[in-house]
GUNU-253101 format. One record per residue (C-alpha): residue in three letters; y, x, z. Coordinates in nm, 3 decimals, decimal comma. Each point is the difference from the previous one (the first is absolute). Last residue first. Layout:
<atoms>
+------+---------+---------+---------+
! resn !      yy !      xx !      zz !
+------+---------+---------+---------+
!  ALA !       Y !       X !       Z !
...
+------+---------+---------+---------+
</atoms>
This chain:
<atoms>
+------+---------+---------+---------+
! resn !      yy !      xx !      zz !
+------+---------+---------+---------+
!  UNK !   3,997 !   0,440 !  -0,585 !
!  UNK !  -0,261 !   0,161 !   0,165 !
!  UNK !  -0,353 !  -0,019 !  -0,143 !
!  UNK !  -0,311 !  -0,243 !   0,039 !
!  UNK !  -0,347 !   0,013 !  -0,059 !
!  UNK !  -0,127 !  -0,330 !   0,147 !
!  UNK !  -0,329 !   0,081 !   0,241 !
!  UNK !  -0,327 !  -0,098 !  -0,047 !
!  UNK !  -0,242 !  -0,225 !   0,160 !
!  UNK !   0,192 !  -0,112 !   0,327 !
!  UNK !  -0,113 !  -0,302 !   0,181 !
!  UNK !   0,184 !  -0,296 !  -0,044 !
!  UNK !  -0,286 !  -0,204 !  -0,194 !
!  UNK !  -0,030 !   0,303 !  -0,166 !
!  UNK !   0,343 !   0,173 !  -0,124 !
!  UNK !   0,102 !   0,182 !  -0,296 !
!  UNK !   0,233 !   0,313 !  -0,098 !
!  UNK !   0,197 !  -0,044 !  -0,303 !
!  UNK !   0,128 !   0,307 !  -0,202 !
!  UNK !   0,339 !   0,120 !  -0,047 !
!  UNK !   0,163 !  -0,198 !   0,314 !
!  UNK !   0,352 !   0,058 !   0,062 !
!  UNK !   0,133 !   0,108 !   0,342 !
!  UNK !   0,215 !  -0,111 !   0,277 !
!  UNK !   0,066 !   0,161 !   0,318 !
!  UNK !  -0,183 !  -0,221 !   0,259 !
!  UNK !  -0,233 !   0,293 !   0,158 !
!  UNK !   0,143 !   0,315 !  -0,107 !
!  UNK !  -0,044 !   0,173 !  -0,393 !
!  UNK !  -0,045 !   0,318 !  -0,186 !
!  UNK !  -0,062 !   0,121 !  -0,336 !
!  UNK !  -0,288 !  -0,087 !  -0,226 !
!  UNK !  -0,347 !  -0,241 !   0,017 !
!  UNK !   0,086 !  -0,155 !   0,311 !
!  UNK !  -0,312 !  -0,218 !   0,123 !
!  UNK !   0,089 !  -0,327 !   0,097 !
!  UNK !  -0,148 !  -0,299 !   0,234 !
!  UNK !  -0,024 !   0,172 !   0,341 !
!  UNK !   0,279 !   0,223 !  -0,090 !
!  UNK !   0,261 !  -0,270 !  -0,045 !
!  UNK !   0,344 !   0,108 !  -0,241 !
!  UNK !   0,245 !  -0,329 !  -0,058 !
!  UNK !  -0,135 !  -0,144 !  -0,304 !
!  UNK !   0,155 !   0,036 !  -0,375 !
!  UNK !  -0,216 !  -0,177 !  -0,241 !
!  UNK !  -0,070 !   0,228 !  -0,319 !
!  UNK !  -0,410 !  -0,045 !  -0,030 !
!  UNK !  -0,096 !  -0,360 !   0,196 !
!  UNK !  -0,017 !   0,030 !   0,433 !
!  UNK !  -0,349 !   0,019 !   0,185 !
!  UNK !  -0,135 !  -0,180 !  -0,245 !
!  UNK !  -0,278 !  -0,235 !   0,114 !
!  UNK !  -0,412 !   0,006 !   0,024 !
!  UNK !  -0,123 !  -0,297 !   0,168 !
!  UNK !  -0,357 !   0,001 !  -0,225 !
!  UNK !   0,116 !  -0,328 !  -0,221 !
!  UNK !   0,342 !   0,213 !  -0,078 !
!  UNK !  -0,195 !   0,312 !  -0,097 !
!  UNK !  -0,208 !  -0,208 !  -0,229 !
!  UNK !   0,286 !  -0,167 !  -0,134 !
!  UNK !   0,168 !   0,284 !  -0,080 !
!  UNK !  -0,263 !   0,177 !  -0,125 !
!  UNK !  -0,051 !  -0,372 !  -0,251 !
!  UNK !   0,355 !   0,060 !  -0,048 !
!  UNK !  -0,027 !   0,347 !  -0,169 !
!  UNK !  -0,035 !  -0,145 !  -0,347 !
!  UNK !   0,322 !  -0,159 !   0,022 !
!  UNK !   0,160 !   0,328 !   0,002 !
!  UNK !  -0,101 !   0,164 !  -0,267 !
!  UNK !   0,260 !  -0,150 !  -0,281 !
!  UNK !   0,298 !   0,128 !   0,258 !
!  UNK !  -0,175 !   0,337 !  -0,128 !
!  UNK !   0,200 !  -0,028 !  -0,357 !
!  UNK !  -0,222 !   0,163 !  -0,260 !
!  UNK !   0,171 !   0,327 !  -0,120 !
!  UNK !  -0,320 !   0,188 !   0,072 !
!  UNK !  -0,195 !  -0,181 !  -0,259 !
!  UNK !  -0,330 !   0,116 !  -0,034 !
!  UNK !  -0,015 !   0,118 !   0,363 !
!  UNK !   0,168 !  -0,412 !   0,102 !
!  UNK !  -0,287 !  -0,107 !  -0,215 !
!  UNK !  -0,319 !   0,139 !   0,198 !
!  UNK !   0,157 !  -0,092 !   0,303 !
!  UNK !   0,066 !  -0,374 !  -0,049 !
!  UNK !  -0,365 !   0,022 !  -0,152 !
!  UNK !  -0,104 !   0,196 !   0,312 !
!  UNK !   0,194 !  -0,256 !   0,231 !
!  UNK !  -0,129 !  -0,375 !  -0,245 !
!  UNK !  -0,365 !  -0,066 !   0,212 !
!  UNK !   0,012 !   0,200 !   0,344 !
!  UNK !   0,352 !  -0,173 !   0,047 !
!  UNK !  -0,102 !  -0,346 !  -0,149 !
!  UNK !  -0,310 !   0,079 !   0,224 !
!  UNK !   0,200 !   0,065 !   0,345 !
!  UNK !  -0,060 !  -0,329 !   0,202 !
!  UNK !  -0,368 !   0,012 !  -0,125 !
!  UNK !  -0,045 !   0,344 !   0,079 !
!  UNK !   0,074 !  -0,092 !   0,345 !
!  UNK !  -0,208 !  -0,287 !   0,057 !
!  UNK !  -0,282 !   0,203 !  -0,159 !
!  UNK !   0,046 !   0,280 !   0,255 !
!  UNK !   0,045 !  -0,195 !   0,304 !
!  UNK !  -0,319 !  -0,206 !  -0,104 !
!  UNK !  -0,157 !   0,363 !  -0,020 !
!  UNK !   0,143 !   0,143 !   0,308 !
!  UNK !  -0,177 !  -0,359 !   0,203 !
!  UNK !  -0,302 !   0,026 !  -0,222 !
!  UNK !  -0,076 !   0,401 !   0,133 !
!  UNK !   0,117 !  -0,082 !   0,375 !
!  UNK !  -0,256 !  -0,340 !  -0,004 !
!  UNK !  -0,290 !   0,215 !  -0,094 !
!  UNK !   0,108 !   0,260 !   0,246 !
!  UNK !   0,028 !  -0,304 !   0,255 !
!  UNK !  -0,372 !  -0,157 !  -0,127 !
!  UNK !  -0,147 !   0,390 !   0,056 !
!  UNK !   0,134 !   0,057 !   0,333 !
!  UNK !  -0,129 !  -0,355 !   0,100 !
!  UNK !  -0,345 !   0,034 !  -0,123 !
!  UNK !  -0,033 !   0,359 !   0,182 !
!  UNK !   0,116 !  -0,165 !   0,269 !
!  UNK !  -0,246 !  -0,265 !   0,022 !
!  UNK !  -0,265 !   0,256 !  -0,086 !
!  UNK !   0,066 !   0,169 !   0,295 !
!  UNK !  -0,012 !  -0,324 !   0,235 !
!  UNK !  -0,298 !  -0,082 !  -0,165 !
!  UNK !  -0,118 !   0,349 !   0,094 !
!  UNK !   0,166 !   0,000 !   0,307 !
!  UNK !  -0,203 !  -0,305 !   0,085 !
!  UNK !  -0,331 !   0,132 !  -0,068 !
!  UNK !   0,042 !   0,279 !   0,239 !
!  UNK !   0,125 !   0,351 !  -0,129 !
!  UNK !  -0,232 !   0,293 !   0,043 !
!  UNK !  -0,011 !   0,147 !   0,385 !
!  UNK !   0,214 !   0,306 !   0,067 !
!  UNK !  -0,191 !   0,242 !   0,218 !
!  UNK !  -0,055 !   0,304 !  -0,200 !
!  UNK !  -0,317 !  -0,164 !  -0,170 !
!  UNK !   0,077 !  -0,314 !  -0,030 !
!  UNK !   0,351 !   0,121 !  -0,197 !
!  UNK !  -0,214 !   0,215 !  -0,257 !
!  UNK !  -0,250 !  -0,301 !  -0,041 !
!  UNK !   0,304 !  -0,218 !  -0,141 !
!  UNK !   0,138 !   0,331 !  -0,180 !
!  UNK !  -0,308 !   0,045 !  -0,184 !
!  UNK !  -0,234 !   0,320 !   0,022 !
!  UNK !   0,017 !   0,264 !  -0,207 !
!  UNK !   0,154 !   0,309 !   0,271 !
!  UNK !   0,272 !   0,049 !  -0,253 !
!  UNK !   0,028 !  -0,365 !  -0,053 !
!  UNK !   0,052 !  -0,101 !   0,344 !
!  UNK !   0,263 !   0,303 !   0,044 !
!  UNK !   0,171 !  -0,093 !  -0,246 !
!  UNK !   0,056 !  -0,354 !   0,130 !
!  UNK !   0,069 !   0,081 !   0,348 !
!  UNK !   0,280 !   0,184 !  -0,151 !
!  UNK !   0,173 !  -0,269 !  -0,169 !
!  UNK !  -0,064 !  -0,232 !   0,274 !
!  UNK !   0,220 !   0,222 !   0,216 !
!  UNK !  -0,170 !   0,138 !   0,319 !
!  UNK !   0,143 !  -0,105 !   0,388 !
!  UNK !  -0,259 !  -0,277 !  -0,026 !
!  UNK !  -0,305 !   0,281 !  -0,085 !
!  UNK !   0,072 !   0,178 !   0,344 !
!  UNK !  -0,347 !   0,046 !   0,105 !
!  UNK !   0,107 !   0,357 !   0,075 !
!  UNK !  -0,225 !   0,147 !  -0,261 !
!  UNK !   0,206 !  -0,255 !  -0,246 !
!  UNK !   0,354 !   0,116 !   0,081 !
!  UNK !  -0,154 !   0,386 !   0,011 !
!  UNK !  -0,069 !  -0,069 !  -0,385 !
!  UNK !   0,340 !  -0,150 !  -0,047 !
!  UNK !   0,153 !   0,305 !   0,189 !
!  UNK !  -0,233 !   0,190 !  -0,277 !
!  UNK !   0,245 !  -0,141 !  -0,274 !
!  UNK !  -0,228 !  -0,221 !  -0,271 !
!  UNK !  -0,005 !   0,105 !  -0,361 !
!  UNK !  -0,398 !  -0,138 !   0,059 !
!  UNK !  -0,155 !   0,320 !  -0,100 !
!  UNK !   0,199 !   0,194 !   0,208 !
!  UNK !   0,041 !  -0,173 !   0,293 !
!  UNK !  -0,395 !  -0,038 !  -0,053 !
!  UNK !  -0,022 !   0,371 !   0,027 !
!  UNK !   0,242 !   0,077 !   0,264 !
!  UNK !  -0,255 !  -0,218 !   0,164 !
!  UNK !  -0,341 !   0,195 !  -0,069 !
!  UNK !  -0,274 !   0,023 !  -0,207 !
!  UNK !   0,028 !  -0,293 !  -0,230 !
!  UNK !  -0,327 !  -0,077 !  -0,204 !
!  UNK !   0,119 !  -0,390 !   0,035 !
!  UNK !  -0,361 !  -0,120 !   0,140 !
!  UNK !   0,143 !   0,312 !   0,272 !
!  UNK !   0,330 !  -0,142 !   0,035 !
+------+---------+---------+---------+
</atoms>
């Protein structure tokens, strides 16, 4: 502390943004109980390195084979987020590529149904099948299609007006979708 110009201990907790039960940690000779993070600040608020920091308190530097054995992992962690990144992008790609005639002719389709608003939508629809397809290829079903009359089942509808028991039937107004039978959203459905 002194090579450091630090007077005292409330001092260095101070200086290091350490607590001062980290401080009394250390004076104990209780450096394993400390967290790295710590034991860092400390090091560089009294200058010295956090190898020599740890021989000093009592913690000897790491042995030739944890550093290989360090390195190692550092080498893995890196390949795996390496891997992670070209994994989501080959998802990506493989995924714009089922939807391009969608990504290509929508804003077109778009773009002339608000010129001409009495365009017939039933010309739309075959642009949406690459979504469909894409949903399809990812497990994603229907819950029930818009207008089918289903007996009532909370676990797989959400009742968007009046009232309705287990079993009584009701009409869905908007689909609801399953994931490989797990629910993703529920149908909206109504009484009849």
């Amino acid at each position: 502390m002194q090579s450091a110009d630090i007077p005292s201990f409330k001092a260095l907790s101070r200086q290091a943004g350490v607590s001062e039960r980290q401080i009394t940690r250390l004076c104990q000779g209780k450096l394993a109980e400390m967290r790295i993070a710590d034991a860092h600040k400390l090091s560089q608020t009294l200058k010295i390195s956090l190898n020599q920091f740890l021989a000093t308190f009592g913690i000897n530097p790491p042995n030739p084979e944890t550093a290989v054995l360090q390195q190692e992992y550092q080498r893995l962690q890196t390949q795996m987020a390496q891997q992670q990144e070209l994994l989501t992008q080959e998802f990506q790609a493989a995924s714009l590529q089922v939807l391009e005639s969608f990504l290509v002719y929508w804003p077109t389709a778009e773009s002339k149904a608000r010129e001409n608003p009495e365009m017939a939508a039933v010309k739309l629809l075959p642009l949406v099948r690459p979504v469909q397809q894409l949903l399809q290829q990812w497990g994603v079903e229907a819950i029930a299609p818009v207008g089918a009359e289903v007996p009532f089942d909370p676990q797989w509808h959400q009742l968007i007006q009046g009232t309705a028991q287990p079993g009584e039937p009701v009409k869905i107004r908007n689909t609801g979708y399953r994931h490989h039978q797990k629910l993703l959203l529920r149908a909206q459905v109504s009484p009849l």
